[in-house]
C-alpha positions as CSV (number, residue, x, y, z in Angstrom):
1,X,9.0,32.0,-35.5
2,X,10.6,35.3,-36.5
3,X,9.8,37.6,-33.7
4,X,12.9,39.0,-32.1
5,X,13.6,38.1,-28.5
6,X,14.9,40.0,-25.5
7,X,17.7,37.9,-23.7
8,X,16.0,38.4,-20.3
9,X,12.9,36.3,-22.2
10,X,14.9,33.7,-23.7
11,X,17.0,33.5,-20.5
12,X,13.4,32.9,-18.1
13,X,12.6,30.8,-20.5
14,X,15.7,28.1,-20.2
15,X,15.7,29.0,-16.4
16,X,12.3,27.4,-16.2
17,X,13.1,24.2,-17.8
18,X,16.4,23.4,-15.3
19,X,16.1,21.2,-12.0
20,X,17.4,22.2,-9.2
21,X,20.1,20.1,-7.4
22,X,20.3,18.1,-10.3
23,X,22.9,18.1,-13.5
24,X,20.1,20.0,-15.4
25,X,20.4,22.7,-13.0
26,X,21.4,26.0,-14.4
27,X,24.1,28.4,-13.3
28,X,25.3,31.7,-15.1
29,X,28.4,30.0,-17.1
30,X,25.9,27.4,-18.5
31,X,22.8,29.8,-19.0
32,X,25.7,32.2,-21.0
33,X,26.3,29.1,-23.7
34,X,22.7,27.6,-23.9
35,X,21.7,31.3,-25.3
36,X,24.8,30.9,-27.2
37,X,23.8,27.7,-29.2
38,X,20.1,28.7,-28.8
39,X,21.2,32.0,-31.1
40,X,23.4,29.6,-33.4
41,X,21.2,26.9,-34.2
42,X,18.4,29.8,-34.7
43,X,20.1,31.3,-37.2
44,X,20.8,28.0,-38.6
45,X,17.3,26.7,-39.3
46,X,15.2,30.2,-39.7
47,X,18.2,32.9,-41.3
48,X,17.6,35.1,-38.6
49,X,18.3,35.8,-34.7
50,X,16.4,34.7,-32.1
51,X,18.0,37.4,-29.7
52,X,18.1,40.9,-30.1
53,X,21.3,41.5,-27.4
54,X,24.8,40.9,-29.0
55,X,27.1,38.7,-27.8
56,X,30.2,39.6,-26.4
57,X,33.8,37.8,-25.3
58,X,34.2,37.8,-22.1
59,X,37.4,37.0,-20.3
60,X,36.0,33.4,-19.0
61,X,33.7,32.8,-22.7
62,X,31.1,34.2,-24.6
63,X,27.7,36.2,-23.0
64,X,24.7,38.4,-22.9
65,X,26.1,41.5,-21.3
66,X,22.7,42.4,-19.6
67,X,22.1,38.5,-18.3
68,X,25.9,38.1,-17.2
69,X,25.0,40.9,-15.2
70,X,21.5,39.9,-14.1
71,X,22.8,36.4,-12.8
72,X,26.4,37.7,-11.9
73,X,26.3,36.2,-8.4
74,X,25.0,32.6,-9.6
75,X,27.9,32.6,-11.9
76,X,29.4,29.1,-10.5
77,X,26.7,28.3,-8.5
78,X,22.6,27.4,-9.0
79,X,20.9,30.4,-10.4
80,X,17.6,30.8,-7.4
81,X,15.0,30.4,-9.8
82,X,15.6,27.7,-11.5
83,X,12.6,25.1,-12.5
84,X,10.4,28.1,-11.5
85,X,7.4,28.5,-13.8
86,X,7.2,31.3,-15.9
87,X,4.3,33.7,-15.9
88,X,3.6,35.9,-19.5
89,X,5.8,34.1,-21.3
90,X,5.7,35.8,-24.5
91,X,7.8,33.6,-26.3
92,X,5.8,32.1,-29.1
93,X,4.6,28.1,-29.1
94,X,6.8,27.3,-32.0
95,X,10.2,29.1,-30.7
96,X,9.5,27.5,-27.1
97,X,9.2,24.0,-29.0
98,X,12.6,24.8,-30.9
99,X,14.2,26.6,-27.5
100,X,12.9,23.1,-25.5
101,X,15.0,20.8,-28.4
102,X,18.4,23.1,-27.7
103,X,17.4,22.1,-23.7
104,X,17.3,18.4,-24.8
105,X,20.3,18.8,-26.3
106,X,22.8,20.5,-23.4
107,X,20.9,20.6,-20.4
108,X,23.1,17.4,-19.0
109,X,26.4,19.1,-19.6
110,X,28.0,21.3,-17.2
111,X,29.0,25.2,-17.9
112,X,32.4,24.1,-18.4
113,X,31.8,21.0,-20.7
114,X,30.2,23.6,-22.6
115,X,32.6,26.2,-21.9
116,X,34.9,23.7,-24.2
117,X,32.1,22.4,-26.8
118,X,31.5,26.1,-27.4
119,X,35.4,27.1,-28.8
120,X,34.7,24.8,-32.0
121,X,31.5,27.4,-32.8
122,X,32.7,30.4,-32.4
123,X,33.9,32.3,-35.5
124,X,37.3,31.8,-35.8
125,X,38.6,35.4,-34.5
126,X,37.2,34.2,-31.0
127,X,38.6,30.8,-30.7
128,X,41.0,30.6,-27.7
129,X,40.2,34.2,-26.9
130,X,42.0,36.0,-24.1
131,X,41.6,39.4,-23.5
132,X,44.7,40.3,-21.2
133,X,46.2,38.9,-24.5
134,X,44.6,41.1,-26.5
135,X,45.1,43.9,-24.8
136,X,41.7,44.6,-24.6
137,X,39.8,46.8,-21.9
138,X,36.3,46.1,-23.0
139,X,34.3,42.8,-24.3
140,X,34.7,42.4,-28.2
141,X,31.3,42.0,-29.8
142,X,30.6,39.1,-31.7
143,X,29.0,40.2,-34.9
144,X,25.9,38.2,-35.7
145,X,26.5,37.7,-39.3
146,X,29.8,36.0,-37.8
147,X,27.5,33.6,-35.9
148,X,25.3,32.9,-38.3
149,X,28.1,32.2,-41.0
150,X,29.7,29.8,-38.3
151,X,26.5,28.0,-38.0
152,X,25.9,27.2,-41.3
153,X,29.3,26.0,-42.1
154,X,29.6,24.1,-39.2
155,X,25.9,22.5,-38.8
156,X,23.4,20.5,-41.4
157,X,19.8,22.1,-41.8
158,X,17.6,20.2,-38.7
159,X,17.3,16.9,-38.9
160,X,17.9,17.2,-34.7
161,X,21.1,19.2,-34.0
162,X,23.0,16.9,-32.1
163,X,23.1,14.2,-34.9
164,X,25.0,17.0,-37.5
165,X,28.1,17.7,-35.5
């Protein structure tokens, strides 16, 4: 607990625990939202991030710029390395254990169930976002105060986060 992440960690991280050819398989849209709720519930239970890298809105959700790019071709499809086993992981034995109950949690839903589940915790300024709406050239940042405040207004302290929705 309390050491600050690089996505690309957390990221090989949840790519190691998928299954290939399976529904706990991971592609880009999906890997994008774990992170998502990975950051969330993080904040939730400890008062700080897990992940150093903001999160941005994208036209098709919220992401990692550096990962989006990283998996960009795996983006509807199974990301290669999936289920692969990870070699210097320096993610500590208490975050993996906390990273491995978010896994529990989504790893049967698809990028697009979570694609939908993800709208109700984003701060409010990012619900239903589009950016040819918005005029926007480039990805809005979402601030990480805003996802922490979304968190704890939205989710009870652990007990196990899927019972508090």
């Amino acid at each position: 607990m309390g050491k600050l992440y690089s996505s690309k960690e957390v990221a090989d991280y949840i790519i190691s625990k998928g299954i290939k050819q399976t529904n706990q398989s991971l592609t880009n849209f999906k890997l994008q939202k774990i992170l998502y709720y990975s950051q969330g519930f993080y904040f939730k239970e400890y008062n700080k991030p897990l992940i150093k890298e903001e999160f941005k809105m994208f036209r098709h959700g919220v992401a990692i710029k550096e990962e989006l790019e990283r998996y960009w071709e795996f983006n509807f499809i199974e990301i290669d390395k999936t289920g692969n086993k990870l070699k210097d992981c320096k993610i500590k034995e208490e975050d993996k254990e906390f990273l491995d109950e978010v896994w529990n949690i989504f790893k049967n839903f698809t990028g697009k169930q979570l694609d939908y589940l993800v709208q109700y915790d984003l701060p409010e300024e990012f619900r239903n976002y589009n950016l040819e709406i918005r005029n926007i050239k480039e990805p809005e940042v979402i601030a990480k105060n805003s996802i922490k405040y979304q968190f704890n207004s939205r989710y009870k302290k652990r007990e196990k986060f899927n019972n508090n929705k």
